[in-house]
N, C-alpha and C positions, 0 to 999 in steps of 0.2 A: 427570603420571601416565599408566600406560599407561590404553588405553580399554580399560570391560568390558563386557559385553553381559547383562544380568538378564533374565532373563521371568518375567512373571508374566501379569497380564491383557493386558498389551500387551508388547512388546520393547521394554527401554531399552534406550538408549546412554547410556552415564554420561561426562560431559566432565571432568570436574574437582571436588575437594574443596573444597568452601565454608564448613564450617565443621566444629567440633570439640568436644561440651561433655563435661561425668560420665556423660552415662550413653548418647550417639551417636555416630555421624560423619553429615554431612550431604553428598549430594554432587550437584554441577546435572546434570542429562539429556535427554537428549528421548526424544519418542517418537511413534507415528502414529496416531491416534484413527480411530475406524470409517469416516470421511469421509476418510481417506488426507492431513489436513492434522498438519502438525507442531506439537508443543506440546512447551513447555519443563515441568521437574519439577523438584522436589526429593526426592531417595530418603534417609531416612534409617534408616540399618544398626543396631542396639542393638547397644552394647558387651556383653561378658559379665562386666564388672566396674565394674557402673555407681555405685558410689561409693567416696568414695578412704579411709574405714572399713574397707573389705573387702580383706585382704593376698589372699584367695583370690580367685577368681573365683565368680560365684554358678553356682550348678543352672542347670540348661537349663529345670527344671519354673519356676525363682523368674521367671529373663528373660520366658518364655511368658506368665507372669500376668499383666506389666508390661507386657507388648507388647498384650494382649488388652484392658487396661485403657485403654491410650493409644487405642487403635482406637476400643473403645465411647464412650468422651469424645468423640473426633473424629467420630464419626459422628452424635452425639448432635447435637455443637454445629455442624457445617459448613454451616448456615443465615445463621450469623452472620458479615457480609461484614467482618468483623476480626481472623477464624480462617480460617487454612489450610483452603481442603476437602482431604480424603481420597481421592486416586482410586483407589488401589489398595493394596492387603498382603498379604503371602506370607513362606514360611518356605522358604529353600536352602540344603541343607548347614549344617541348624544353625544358619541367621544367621536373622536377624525382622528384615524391611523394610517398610518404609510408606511411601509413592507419596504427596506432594502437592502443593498446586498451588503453583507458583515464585511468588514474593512479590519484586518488583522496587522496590529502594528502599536505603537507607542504614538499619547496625545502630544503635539507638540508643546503642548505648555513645559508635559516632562523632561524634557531635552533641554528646558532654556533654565538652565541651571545656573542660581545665585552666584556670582565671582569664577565662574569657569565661560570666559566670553569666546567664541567663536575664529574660526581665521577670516582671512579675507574672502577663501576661495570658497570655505563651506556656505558663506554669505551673500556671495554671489551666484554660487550655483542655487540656495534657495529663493533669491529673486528669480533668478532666470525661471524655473519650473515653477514657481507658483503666481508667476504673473503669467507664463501660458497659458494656464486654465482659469485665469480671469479674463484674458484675452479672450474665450471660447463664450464664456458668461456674456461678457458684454455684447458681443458681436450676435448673440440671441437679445437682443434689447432688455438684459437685467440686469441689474446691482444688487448684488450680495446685501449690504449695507453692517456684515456682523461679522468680519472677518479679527478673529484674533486668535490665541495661540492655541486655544480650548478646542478648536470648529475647523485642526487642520491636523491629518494623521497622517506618521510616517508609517507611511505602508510597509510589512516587515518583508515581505518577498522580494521588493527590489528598491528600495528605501523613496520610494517617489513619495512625494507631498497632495494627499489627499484633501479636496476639500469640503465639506459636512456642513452640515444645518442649514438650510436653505428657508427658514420659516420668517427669514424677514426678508427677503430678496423684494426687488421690488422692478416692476415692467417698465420702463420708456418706451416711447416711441422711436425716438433715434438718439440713438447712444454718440455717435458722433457731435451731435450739437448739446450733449448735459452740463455742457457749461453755463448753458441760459437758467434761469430758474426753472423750479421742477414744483406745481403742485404741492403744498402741504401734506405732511401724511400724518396720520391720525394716532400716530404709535410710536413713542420716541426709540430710538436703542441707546444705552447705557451699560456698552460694552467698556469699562473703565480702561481711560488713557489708550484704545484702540482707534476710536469712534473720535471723527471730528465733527466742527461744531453745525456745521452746518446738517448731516446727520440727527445729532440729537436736536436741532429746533425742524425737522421733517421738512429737509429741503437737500433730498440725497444727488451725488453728480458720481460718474465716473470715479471723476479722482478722488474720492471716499474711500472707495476699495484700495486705491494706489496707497492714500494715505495710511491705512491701516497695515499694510504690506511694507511698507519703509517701515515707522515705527516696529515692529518685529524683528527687522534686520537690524535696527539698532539696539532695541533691547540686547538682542544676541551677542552682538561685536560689542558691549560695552561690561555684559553681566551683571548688569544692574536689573534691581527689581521693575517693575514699570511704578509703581508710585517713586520711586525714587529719581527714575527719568523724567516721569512729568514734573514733578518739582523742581528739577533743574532748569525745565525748559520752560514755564510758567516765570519763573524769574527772569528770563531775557528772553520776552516776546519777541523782541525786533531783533534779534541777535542770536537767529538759531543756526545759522553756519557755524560762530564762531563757539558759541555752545557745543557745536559736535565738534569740531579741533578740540575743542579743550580734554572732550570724554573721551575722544579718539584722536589723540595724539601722532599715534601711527599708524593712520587710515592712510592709502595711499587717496591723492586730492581729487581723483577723479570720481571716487568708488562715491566719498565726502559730498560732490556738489549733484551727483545724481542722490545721494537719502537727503539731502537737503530740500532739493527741488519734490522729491519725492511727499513730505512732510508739513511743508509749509501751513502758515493756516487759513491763508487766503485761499480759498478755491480756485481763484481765476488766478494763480503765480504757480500753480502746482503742473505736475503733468496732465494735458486733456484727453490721453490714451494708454493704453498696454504697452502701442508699439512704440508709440515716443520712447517709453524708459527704457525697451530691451535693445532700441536701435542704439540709443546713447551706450549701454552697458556691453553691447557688440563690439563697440568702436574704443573701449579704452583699451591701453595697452596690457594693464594686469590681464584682461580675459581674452586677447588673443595671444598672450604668451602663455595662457591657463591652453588657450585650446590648441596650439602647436605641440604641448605638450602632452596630447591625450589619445597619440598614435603609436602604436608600436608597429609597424610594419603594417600589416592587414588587419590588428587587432585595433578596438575604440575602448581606452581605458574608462571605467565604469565610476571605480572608486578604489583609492585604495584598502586594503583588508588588516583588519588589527591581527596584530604579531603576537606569537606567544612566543615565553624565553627560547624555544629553540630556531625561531624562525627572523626572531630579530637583527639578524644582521643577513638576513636576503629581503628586498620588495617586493613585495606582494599583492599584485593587484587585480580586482576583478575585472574583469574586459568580456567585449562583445566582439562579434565581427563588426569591420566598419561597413561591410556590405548590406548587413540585417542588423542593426541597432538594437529591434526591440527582437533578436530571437536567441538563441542558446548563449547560457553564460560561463565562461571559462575562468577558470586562475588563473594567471602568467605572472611567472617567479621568476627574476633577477638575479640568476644565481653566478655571474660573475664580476669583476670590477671591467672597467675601461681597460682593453685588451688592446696596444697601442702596435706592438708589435708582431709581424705573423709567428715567430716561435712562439708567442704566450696563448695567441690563438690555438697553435697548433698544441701546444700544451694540455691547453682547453679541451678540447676536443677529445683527448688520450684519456683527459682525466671522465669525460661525461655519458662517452661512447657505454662502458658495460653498465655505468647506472639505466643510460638508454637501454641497452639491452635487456635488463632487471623489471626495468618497467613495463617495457613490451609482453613481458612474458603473462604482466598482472592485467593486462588493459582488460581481459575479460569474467575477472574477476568483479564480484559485485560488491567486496566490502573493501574494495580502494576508490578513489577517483579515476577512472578512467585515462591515461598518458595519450595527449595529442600529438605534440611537435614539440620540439626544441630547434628554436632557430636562433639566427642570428641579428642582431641590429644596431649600429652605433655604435660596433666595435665591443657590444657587450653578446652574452647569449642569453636567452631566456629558456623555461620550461613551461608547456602548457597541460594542463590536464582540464577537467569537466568539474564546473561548481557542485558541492555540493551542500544543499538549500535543509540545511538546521539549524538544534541547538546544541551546542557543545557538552559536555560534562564538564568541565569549568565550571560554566553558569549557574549548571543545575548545584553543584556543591555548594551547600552554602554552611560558612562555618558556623558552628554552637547546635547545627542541625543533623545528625545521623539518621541515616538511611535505614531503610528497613532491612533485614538481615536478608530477605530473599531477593530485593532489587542486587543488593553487595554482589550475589553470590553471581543474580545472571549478569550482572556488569563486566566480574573477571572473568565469567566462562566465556562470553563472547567475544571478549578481547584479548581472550587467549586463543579463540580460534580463528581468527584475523592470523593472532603472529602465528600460529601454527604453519600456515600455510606459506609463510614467508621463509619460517625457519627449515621449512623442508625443502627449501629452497637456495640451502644457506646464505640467506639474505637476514645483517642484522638491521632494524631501523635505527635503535639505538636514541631516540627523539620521544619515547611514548609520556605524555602528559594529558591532562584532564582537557587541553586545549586543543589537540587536534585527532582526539576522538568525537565524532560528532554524531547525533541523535538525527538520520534523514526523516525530514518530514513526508515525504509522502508515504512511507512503510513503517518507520517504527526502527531498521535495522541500522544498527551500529557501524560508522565509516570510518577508518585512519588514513588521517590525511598526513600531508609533511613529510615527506624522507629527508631528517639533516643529513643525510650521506650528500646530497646536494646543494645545501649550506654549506659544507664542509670543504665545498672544490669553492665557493670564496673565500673562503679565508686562508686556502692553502696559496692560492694566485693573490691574495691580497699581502702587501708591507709588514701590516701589524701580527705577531702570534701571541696574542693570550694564550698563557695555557691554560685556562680554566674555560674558553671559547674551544679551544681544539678539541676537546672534550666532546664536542657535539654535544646535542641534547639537552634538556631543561633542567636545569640547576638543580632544585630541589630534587627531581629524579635522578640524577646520574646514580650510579650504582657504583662501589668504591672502585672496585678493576677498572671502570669506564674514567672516572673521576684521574687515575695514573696511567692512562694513555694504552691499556691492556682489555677495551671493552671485550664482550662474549656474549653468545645467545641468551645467557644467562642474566646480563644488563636488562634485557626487554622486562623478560621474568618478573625484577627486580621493582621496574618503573609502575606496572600491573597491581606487583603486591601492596605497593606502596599508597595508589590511587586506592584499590580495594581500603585499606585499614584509614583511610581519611575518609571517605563515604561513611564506613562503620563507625566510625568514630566522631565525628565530625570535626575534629580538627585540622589544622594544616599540616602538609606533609612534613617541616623543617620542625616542626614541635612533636610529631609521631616516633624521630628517630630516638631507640635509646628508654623509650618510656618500656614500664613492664606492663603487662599483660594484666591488670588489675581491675577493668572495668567489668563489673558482675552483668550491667544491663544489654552488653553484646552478646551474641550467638559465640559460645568457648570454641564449638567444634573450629568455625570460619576463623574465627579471630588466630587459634593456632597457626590453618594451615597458610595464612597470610601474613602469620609472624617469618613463619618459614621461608617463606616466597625473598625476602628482606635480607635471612637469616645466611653470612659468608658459610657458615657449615653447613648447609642444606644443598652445597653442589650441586652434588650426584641426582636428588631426587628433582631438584628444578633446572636442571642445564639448558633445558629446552622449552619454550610452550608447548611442545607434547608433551614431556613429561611433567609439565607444572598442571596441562591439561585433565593427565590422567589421576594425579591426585585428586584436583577439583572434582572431578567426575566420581573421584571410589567416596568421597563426601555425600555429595546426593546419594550414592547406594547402599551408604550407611545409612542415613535417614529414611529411605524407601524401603531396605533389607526385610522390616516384618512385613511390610505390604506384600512386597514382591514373595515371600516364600506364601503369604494363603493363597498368592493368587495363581503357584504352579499348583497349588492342592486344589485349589477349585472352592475355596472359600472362601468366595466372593464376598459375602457379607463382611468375614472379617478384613477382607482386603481396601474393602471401602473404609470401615473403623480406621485402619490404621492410617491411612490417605489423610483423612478427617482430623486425625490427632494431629499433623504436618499442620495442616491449613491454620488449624486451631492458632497455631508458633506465627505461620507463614504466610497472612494470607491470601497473597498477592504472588506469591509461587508458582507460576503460570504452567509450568512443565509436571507441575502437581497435578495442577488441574486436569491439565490433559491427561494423565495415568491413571488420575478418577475417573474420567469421563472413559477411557479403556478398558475398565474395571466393570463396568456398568455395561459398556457394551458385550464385553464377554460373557456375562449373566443372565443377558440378556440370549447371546445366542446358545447358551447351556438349557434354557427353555425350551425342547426341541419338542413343540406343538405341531409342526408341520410332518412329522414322521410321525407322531402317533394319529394326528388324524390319516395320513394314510392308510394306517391299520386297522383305525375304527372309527369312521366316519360319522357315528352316529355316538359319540361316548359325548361325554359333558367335559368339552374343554376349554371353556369360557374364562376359567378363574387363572389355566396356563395362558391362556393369551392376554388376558389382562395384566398378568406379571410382566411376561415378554415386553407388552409395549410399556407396562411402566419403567422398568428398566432402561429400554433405549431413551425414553423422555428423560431420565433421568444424566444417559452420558451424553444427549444433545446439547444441553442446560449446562452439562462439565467445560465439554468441548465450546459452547459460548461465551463462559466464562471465561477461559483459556483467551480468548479471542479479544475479550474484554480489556484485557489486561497486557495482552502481546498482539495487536492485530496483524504484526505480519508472521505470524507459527502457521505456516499452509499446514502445518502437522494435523492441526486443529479442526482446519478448513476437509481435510481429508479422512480425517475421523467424521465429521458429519454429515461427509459425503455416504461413507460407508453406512453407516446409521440409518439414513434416508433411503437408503437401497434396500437393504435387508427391513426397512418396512414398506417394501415398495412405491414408494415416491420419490419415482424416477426422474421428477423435472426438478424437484429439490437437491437430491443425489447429482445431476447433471449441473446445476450451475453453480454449487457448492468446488466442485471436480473443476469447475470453468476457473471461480477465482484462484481456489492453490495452483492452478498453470501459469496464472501471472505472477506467481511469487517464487514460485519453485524453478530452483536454479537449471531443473530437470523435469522440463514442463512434462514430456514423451512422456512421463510416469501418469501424470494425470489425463492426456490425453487418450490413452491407451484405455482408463477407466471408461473415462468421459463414453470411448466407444463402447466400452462391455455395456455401460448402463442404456443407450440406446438399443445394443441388440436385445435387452432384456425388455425393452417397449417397443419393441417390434417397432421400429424405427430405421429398417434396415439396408435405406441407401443413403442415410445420414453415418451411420456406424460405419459401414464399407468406406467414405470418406475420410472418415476420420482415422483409420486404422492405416488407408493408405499417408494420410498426411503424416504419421507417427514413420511408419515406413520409411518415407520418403527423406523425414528429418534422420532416422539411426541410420540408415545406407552410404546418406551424405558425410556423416560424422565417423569414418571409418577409423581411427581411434579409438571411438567409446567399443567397436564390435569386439574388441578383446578383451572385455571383461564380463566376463559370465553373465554375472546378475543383469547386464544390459540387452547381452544378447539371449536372453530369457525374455525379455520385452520386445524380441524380435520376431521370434516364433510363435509367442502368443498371438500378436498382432497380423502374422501370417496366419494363425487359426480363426482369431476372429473375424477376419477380413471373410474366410473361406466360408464359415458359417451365418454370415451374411449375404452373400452371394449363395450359394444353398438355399437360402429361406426364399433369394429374387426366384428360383428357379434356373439361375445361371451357372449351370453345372457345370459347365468346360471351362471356365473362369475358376469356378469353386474347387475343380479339381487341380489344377494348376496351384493354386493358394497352397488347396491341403498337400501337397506336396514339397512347396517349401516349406512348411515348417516341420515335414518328414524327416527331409533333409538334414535339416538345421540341430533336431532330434531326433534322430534313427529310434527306431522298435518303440515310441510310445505309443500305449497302444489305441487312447483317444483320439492322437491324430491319424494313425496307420486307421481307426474303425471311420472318421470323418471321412477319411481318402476314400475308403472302400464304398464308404455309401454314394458317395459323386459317382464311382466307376459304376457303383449299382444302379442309376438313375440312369446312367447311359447308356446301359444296356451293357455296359464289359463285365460279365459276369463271373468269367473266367478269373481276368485279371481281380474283381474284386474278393474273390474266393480266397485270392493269394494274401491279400492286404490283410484279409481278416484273420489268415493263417500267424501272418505277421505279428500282427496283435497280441493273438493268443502264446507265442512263442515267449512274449516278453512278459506276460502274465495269463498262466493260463486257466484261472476263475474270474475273466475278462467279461463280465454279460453280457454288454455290445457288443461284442463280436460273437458270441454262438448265438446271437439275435439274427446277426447280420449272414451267419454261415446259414441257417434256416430260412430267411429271406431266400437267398440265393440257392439252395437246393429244392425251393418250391419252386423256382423259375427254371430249375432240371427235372424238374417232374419227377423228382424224388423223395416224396410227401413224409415219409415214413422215418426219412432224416433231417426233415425238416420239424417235424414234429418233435424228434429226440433234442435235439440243438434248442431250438424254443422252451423244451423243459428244462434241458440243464441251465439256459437263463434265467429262470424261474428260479430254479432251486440255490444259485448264489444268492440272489437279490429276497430271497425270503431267508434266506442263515440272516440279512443284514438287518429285517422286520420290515423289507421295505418290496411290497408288490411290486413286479413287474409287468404293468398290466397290458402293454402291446405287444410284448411275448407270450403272456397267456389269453388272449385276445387270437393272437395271430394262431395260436392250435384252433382254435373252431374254423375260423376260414381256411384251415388246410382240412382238415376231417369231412368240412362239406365237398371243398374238390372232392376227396374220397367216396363222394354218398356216403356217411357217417352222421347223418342230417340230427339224429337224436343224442349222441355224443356231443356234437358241436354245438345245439341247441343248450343240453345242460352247463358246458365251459359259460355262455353265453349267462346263462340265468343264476350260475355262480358271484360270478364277477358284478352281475348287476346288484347281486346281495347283497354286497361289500362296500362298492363304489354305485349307488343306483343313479349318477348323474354320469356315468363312464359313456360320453355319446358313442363309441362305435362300437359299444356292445348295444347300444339301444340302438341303432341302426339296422346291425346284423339279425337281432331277434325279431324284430318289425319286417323286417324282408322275408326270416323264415315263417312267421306269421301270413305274410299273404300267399307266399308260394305253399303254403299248408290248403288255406281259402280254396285255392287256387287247384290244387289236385283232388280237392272234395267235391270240386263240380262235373259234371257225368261227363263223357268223353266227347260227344259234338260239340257239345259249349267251348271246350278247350280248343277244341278244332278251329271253329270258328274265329276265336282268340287270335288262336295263330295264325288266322290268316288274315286277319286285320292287321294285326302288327306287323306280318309280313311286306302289307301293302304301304303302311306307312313310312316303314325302314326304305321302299325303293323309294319313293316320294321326295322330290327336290326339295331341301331346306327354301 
């Protein structure tokens, strides 16, 4: 559909029509909330003919009543986290729209799937939750009156039962007496075989909703179509118990005379509330043996989790604490039988201890689940780790459909770098399958869940040995060594290549094994190295996922190989060309993107506008700056794309951070730096920016903050201090902290700072000249003499510091060396094209100390030639300017002068 654009409180964009009923259209949007973040909606539009009674269309005044109605419901009930909130409603051009919040999930109508009927307990827990939030309904004095399976959505985040479309709800007064008659209503519903009768002749009660809510349940437990239930049950009016026995043979008889009573079609024989049914459905014995059995110790089991072949013989279920019901969700896994005896505990125990140990080591790892407890209960053990909220690769495969060659490629490389870090660990999993790698929703980054290494300790304590179960891991993956009781690092390798060439191919993995290599429409290079990955003679080269790793990796730098050599030559243009040719194949190649967009940016700073304008401030550099910024616009737009396509590559995030800096937009550079710290495993890196970019906006008791917090986190972490590149983001952070403090004018702080990162780097001579300028502030002149000596020992065409040695020899009143020092800084920083203009600056204010006044006058009117906005040459010339005035006037006058000003100077402020 085309897009449209609604305003009301916010500006939608409307994407697509979602759904359709009697009296709406529903369609998905987004839009941008007061914080400038995006959020998805649902807008629904009221028809003007919302029931299919009505040959005409209704009044504008009838839809208005109906639209106002739905609103105050919704606003009434949007407390209740199993109702749509309401964000917004407006009237345009004659149409009533209602703004609410997008409900992500499956309609239930698609769950109630033809001849696949329900259990008892799925059955009852969906009565249970969706009579609660009819309960909440009612108890606001409304009726639903349109509840069926279309207008109820399993919420996919934690499978609750949502319920939708309020546009035929309808007010009572007191919902506890709707048994009496209710007013006529002017608008039938012909929700088929949903909807009872009293309903469609508008004369709605309470137990409307009840009845519509049974009927579901039974549909479910029987798998029957619903015209095929009403038929049944049309046939024996007066004999609808015995009608559900018949359908439901094996209903237990309680579950039976609650949907019976539930159903009825008398109104006054049905239930007259919520709680009647959930009190009756409390009290059978099925749902308090359901709920004695949904405790594990501290744990409130949730649901249980479907099994892929490697996990099928441990249980698996999701659970909550029973303390916090609705807060953090956890796994707990089953992983032994009934332990009757303390040796087999103790057994137990020998056997669970180093996987416990194994897994402690990962708990801070971000592409596992997190390992909580393993404890004990009922004589069995469990394990617990932290849910994690996706979709599998499993799901996303889908046969007869192959994957695009650059999804394949980042699938294996990231699931090679998961086992990498296992494997160097010598930890095999041995279990890798399409099914418990999973896609986390909130980032995008790929999880492996499952160790059957812990499946594996039940079936060694269990009776039964299959040998094709001891085997661990998922059938179609085992790897043949694995498969004869001999697995190897080399197994995982194996399980990887194999998921790779079923993406690529889109076939199943038990139909890949043994085919040749004949398919011309896949990528040859991948499709080899993933033949290989499979391949028993490829040992040596895949023993490991480092080394299957580093294959995958010399693959990408075949394909990059021409890029990457223009782009040491500095042939940018063609380095972009060849990027371009990739994408052309690839285009969704995210890590491409990103080398474009680095490509772009390094052309960007090979533009070096800001050195020649120092040189000639007056030249025509317009057409370089305009390059320059097209350029970076060009690797912002790389780096977006990148982002597009992988939104959690903080690589990307950090690229536009840079980008944004080097065009000084500093708040954009800053909160670009903000989000790659929440993604990056090694926040300190971006935090450390985060600061540089504040000192560069003179922001500089935010930056000294933030330098100290970087600090604070590597000191704590003493660990990371032994590896180099870390402790490089130590003494930085030590400089920049100082150089912040410096700019406060907190020099004894600042000098303290610049001295640890002295320390941390002996003889550099940036920080040795930082240090000496604090000691110069504070008058240690001596001591700063030496710092700069320092400097220069470690390089001795250092220009800060024969800057900083001429500072300090003007404060010894030895002018004459202070002046030479100040030239020989001049004279490096001019070999570079690059003025040094507070060193040559700082000769005329040494030459006037000397009375030199017409020397120091022309440095003065040099520099202004060059740079004529240079303010403290235009200071200094304006000063020599009035003291010129100033000595041209006869000798009383000046007297006089001075003896005003004398009189002032004694004069109290």
């Amino acid at each position: 559909m085309k897009r449209k654009i609604l305003q009301g409180r916010y500006l939608y964009h409307i994407f697509e029509e979602i759904g359709s009923g009697g009296a709406s259209i529903v369609y998905k949007a987004s839009y941008e909330d007061r914080d400038s973040n995006t959020q998805i909606c649902a807008i629904k539009k009221l028809k003007n003919n919302p029931a299919c009674n009505h040959s005409e269309p209704l009044p504008t005044e009838e839809i208005e009543k109906r639209f106002r109605l739905e609103v105050k419901a919704l606003k009434k009930l949007t407390k209740n986290p199993q109702i749509p909130n309401i964000i917004d409603y407006f009237k345009k051009r004659n149409n009533f729209y209602i703004v609410l919040e997008f409900i992500e999930g499956i309609i239930l109508n698609e769950d109630l799937m033809p001849e696949q009927p329900w259990d008892e307990i799925k059955a009852i827990l969906f009565l249970e939750d969706t009579l609660k939030t009819l309960s909440c309904i009612h108890q606001f004095n409304f009726i639903h009156r349109d509840i069926n399976p279309k207008n109820i959505i399993k919420r996919k985040k934690d499978n609750k039962m949502v319920v939708i479309d309020f546009g035929y709800v309808y007010a009572v007064d007191k919902p506890d007496q709707c048994s009496l008659p209710i007013p006529r209503d002017t608008v039938r519903i012909q929700a088929f075989g949903y909807t009872p009768s009293e309903v469609a002749f508008g004369q709605p009660q309470v137990s409307s909703d009840i009845y519509s809510i049974g009927t579901i349940a039974i549909q479910a437990l029987t798998g029957m179509k619903i015209e095929q239930l009403i038929q049944e049950r049309k046939q024996n009016k007066d004999k609808n118990e015995l009608v559900l026995r018949r359908l439901l043979p094996n209903l237990n008889l309680e579950i039976l005379h609650i949907l019976d009573k539930m159903v009825r079609y008398d109104c006054r024989y049905r239930y007259q509330s919520v709680t009647e049914v959930l009190e009756e459905i409390y009290d059978t014995e099925i749902y308090r043996n359901y709920e004695n059995s949904r405790y594990l110790g501290k744990y409130l089991i949730l649901q249980p989790l479907s099994s892929t072949d490697s996990a099928a013989y441990c249980t698996t279920l999701l659970c909550t604490l029973k303390s916090n019901p609705d807060g953090e969700r956890f796994v707990v896994k089953e992983v032994t039988p009934v332990l009757d005896s303390l040796e087999q505990r103790q057994l137990a125990k020998n056997l669970l201890n180093p996987i416990i140990n194994k897994l402690h080591e990962l708990k801070d790892r971000d592409m596992y689940p997190k390992f909580i407890e393993c404890f004990e209960f009922n004589k069995k053990f469990y394990f617990v780790q932290k849910f994690v909220s996706g979709t599998t690769v499993g799901e996303e495969l889908i046969p007869g459909t192959p994957w695009k060659t650059e999804k394949v490629y980042n699938l294996v490389r990231e699931t090679l770098k998961i086992l990498e870090k296992l494997h160097q660990e010598n930890i095999k999993h041995l279990g890798i399958n399409p099914y418990n790698l999973i896609r986390r929703v909130n980032d995008n980054k790929l999880v492996l869940v499952d160790f059957p290494e812990i499946n594996a300790i039940k079936q060694k304590l269990s009776a039964s040995q299959n040998p094709l179960i001891s085997a661990s891991g998922s059938v179609d993956y085992i790897a043949p060594e694995q498969r004869m009781g001999n697995p190897s690092l080399s197994s995982d390798v194996y399980a990887v290549g194999l998921i790779g060439l079923q993406a690529l191919t889109g076939l199943k993995a038990r139909v890949i094994i043994g085919l040749e290599n004949d398919d011309k429409k896949v990528n040859s290079d991948l499709r080899h190295e993933l033949d290989r990955m499979i391949s028993p003679s490829s040992d040596n080269e895949y023993c490991s996922a480092s080394k299957a790793l580093e294959q995958i990796n010399n693959l990408e730098k075949t394909w990059t190989k021409e890029a990457f050599r223009y782009l040491c030559k500095n042939e940018f243009a063609k380095a972009v060309e060849a990027y371009d040719k990739i994408l052309a194949e690839m285009p969704d190649f995210y890590r491409i993107w990103y080398k474009r967009g680095h490509a772009f940016e390094k052309w960007g700073d090979s533009q070096s506008v800001s050195a020649a304008f120092r040189i000639n401030p007056c030249g025509n550099h317009t057409r370089d700056a305009a390059e320059k910024q097209a350029h970076y616009e060009e690797a912002i737009a790389s780096f977006q794309k990148t982002l597009e396509i992988q939104p959690s590559y903080f690589k990307a995030l950090q690229g536009l951070a840079r980008v944004y800096f080097k065009m000084n937009d500093y708040q954009q550079a800053f909160q670009y730096y903000e989000a790659s710290a929440k993604m990056n495993p090694d926040p300190y890196k971006d935090w450390s920016r985060q600061a540089e970019v504040l000192l560069s906006a003179k922001r500089y008791p935010e930056a000294v903050e933030l330098y100290e917090k970087t600090l604070s986190f590597l000191t704590h972490s003493s660990p990371l201090l032994r590896e180099s590149s870390i402790l490089g983001y130590v003494y930085r952070s030590w400089y920049g902290k100082a150089e912040g403090l410096y700019a406060l004018g907190r020099y004894e702080e600042a000098k303290e700072s610049y001295h640890q990162a002295c320390l941390l780097r002996p003889g550099y001579p940036k920080y040795e000249c930082g240090y000496a300028n604090a000691l110069f502030k504070l008058g240690e002149y001596s001591e700063a003499e030496k710092a700069y000596c320092n400097a220069l020992k470690r390089d001795p065409r250092y220009p800060e510091a024969f800057y900083g040695l001429g500072r300090v020899m003007e404060e010894f009143g030895e002018y004459r060396k202070a002046i030479d020092y100040s030239k020989k800084a001049c004279a490096i920083k001019d070999r570079e094209n690059v003025p040094y203009l507070e060193a040559w600056h700082r000769q005329g204010v040494v030459l006037e100390k000397m009375r030199c006044s017409t020397q120091a006058f022309a440095i003065y009117r040099q520099i202004l030639k060059l740079h004529p906005d240079y303010q403290p040459a235009l200071e200094s010339c304006q000063k020599m300017r009035q003291r010129q005035r100033f000595n041209a006037l006869p000798r009383w006058v000046r007297a006089i002068v001075n003896l005003f000003r004398g009189v002032l100077r004694r004069q109290p402020q």
